[in-house]
C-alpha positions as CSV (number, residue, x, y, z in Angstrom):
1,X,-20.5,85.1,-22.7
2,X,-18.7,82.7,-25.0
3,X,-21.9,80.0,-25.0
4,X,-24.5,83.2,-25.1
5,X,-23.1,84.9,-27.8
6,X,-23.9,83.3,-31.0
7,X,-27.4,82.8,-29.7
8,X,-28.0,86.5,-29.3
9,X,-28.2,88.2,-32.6
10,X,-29.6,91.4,-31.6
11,X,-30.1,92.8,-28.3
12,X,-26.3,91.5,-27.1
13,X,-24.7,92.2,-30.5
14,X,-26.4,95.4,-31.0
15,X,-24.4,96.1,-27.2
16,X,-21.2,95.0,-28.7
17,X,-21.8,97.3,-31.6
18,X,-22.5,100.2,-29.7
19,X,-19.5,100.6,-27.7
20,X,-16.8,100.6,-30.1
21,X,-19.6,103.0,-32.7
22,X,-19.7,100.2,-35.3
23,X,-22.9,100.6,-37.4
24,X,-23.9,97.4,-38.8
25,X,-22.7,93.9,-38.4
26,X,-22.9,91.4,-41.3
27,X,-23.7,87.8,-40.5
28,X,-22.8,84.7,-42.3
29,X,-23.6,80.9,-41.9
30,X,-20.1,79.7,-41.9
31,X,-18.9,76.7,-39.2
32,X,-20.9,73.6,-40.3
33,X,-22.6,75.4,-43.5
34,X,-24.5,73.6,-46.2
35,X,-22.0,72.7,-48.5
36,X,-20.8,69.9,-46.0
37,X,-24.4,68.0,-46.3
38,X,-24.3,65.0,-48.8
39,X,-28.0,65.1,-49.3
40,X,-28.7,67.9,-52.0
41,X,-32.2,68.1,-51.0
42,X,-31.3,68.6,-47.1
43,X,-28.7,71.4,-48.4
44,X,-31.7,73.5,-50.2
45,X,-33.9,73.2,-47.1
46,X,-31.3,74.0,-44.6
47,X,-29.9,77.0,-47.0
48,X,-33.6,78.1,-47.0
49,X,-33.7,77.7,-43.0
50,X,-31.1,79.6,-42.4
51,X,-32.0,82.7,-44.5
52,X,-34.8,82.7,-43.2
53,X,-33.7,82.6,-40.0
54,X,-30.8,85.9,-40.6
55,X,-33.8,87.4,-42.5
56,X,-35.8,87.5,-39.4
57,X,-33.2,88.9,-37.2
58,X,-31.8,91.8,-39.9
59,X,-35.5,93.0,-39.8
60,X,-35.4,92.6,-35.9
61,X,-32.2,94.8,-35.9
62,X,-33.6,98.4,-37.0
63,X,-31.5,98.3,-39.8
64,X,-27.9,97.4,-37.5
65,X,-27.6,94.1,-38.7
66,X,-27.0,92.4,-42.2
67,X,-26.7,89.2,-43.9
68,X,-25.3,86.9,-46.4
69,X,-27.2,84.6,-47.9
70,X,-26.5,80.9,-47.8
71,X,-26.5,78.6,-50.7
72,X,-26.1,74.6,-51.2
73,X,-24.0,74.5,-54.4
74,X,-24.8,70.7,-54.7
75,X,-27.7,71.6,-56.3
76,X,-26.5,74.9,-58.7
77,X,-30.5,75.5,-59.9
78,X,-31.8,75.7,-56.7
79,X,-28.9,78.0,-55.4
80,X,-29.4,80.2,-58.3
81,X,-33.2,80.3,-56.7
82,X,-32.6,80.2,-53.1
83,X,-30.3,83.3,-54.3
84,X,-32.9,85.3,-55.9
85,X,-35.3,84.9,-53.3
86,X,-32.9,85.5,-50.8
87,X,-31.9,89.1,-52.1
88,X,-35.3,89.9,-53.5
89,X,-37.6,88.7,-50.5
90,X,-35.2,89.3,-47.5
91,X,-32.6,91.9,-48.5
92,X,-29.4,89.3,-48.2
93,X,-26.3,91.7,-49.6
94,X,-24.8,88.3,-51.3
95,X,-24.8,84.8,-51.5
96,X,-22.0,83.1,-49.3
């Protein structure tokens, strides 16, 4: 179950919500995040990547999942971008 888990974002998790009557996860890109890449450009793209990616699965969810959105603060424009979009185009509840 350990291995599985963080690969299944919605039908598993939704399970594991279920039973104790929780409504709504949030999820977060935390071990290994952005802010660890040297490369500022490879930090936007991956940022991007990955919000897309939670995006995806919070609309997957029926509404039982959320998100934070990911930001590269090497690069504070494009955060403040990848932030706006994030909110504004996928529903992120805030940047982490």
């Amino acid at each position: 179950m350990v291995s599985a888990r963080p690969r299944d974002l919605r039908d598993g998790r939704i399970e594991e919500l279920d039973t104790p009557g929780i409504d709504v996860a949030v999820l977060s890109h935390t071990i290994g995040g952005v802010e660890g890449i040297s490369d500022p450009a490879v930090a936007v793209d991956t940022a991007r990547r990955v919000n897309d990616f939670l995006a995806a699965e919070v609309v997957g969810s029926g509404c039982r999942l959320a998100d934070f959105a990911t930001v590269a603060p090497q690069d504070v424009a494009a955060a403040v971008k990848e932030l706006t979009r994030a909110v504004t185009n996928s529903g992120s509840a805030a940047p982490w």
